[in-house]
N, C-alpha and C positions, 0 to 999 in steps of 0.2 A: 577303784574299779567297782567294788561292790556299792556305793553309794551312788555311782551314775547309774548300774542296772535297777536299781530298786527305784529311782526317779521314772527311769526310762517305762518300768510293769506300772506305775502310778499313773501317769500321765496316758498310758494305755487306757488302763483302765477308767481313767475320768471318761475319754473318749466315746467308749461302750456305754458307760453312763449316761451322759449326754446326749446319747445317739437315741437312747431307746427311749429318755423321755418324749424327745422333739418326734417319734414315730407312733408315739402313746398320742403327743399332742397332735398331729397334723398327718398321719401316715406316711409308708414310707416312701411312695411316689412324688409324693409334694415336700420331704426332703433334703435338702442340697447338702453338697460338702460347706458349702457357704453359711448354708446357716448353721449347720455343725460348728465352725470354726469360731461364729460371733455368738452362740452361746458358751464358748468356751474363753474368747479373746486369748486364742493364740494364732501364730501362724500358719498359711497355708501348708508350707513345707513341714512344721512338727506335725502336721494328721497325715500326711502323705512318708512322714520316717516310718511312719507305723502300719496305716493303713496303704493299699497301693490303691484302692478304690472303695466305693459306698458297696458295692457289692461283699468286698473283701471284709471291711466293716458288720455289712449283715450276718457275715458267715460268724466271728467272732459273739455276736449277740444273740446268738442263736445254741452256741456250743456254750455259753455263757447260762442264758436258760435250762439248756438239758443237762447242769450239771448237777443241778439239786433234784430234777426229777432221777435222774442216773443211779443219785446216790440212793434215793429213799428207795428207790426197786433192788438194790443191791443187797441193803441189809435183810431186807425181807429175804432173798434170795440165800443168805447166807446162814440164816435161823436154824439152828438142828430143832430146836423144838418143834416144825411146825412143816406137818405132811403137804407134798405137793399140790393136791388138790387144797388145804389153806391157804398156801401161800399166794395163789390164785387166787380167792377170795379176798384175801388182804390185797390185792397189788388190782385186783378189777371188781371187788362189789363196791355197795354203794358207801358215801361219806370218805373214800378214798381221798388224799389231797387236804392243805388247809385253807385258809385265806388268801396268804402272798399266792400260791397255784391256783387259784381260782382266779384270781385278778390276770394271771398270767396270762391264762386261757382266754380270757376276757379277751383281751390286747391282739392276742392274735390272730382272733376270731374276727374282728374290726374289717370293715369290706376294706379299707384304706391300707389294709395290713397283709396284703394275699399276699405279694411275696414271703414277708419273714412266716404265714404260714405256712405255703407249702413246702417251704426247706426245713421249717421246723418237723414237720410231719414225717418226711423221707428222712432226716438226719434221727431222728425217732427210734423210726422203725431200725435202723443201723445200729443204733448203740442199744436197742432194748433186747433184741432179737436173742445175741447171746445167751441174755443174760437169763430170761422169756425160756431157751430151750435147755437150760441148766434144771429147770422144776420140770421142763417134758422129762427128761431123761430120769429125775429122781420119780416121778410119777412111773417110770417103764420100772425103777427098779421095786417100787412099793408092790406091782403088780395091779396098779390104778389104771394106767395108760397101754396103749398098747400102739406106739408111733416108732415105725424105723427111721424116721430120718427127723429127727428133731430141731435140729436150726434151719432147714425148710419149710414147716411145719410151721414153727415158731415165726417167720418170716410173714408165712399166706397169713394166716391167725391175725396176726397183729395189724399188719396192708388192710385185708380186706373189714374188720371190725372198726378199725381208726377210720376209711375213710366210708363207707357207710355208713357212719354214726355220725358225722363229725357235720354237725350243724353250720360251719364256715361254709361248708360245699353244698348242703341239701336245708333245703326248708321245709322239710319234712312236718306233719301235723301231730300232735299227740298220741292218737289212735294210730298213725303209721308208723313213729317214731316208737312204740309202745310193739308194732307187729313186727319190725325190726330187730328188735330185741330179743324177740323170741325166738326169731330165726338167727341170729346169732349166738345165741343160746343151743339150739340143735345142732347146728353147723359144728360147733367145738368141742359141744359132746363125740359127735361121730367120729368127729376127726382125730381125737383125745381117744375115741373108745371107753371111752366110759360109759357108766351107767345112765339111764335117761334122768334128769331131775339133779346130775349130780354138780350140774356149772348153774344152777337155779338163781344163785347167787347175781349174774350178769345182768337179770332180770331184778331184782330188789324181792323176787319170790322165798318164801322159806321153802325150805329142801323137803 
């Protein structure tokens, strides 16, 4: 029995594999379970044991992706060394991320690729929010912040920063993209309660 399940998470897993190059190569509207299946040369019925649809697929590639970004906001989150207002800076100034998450970003961002963006986006905000309102609350206790409702908070924060930023959706120019910043920059202080200059970080500015 153990030997059929470990086949069974394998053969998944090629699946998602498979899936996400052919949506790297061609997006995800162009497609098929078809051509899923003849880059993989298996049958139609073993992607349908797994998957019940390309949607259901998507879903899987997507919580696939958010799980290394999940992790890497987690440890940060978990640091006694490092005050709320750092740990903010680690998880949103610049150089954030390596290469495999930049390429990621890459892919998603692809006009061919809207769907698995905007589910990546919202499934984002869900599993970040948390984790996001765990540094509000230790910033209310440092006496940095000053937010009654913290996984609210953490919720607008993130929605409205991700997609006002988020170059997939705006073709924003340098100078706007650059006046944007700023104002999400103030927006977080306010709303943080913190000191002016103190999220300067969002910006690429020193404090």
């Amino acid at each position: 029995m153990p030997r059929t399940v470990k086949k069974a998470q394998e053969r998944k897993r090629e699946i998602v594999a498979a899936a996400r190059e052919l949506f790297r190569e061609q997006g995800y509207d162009r497609t098929s379970v078809e051509s899923i299946i003849r880059r993989l040369g298996i049958a139609k019925g073993t992607f349908y044991h797994h998957f019940g649809s390309k949607e259901e697929l998507l879903e899987a590639i997507v919580a696939d992706e958010l799980e290394k970004i999940t992790s890497q906001v987690a440890r940060v989150v978990k640091d006694p060394s490092l005050s709320a207002l750092a740990k903010l800076e680690r998880l949103f100034g610049p150089g954030l991320g390596d290469a495999e998450t930049s390429a990621v970003a890459a892919h998603l961002h692809a006009p061919a690729n809207r769907e698995l963006h905007e589910l990546t986006n919202v499934r984002l905000v869900q599993r970040l929010s948390p984790l996001l309102a765990r540094i509000v609350a230790q910033g209310n206790a440092e006496g940095a912040f000053a937010v009654s409702e913290p996984l609210a908070t953490a919720r607008v924060l993130l929605t409205a920063a991700q997609f006002v930023l988020d170059r997939g959706f705006f073709d924003w120019n340098a100078k706007e993209t650059a006046a944007l910043q700023r104002a999400v920059q103030e927006m977080v202080e306010r709303t943080l309660g913190t000191e002016p200059g103190a999220c300067a970080f969002l910006t690429g500015r020193a404090t």
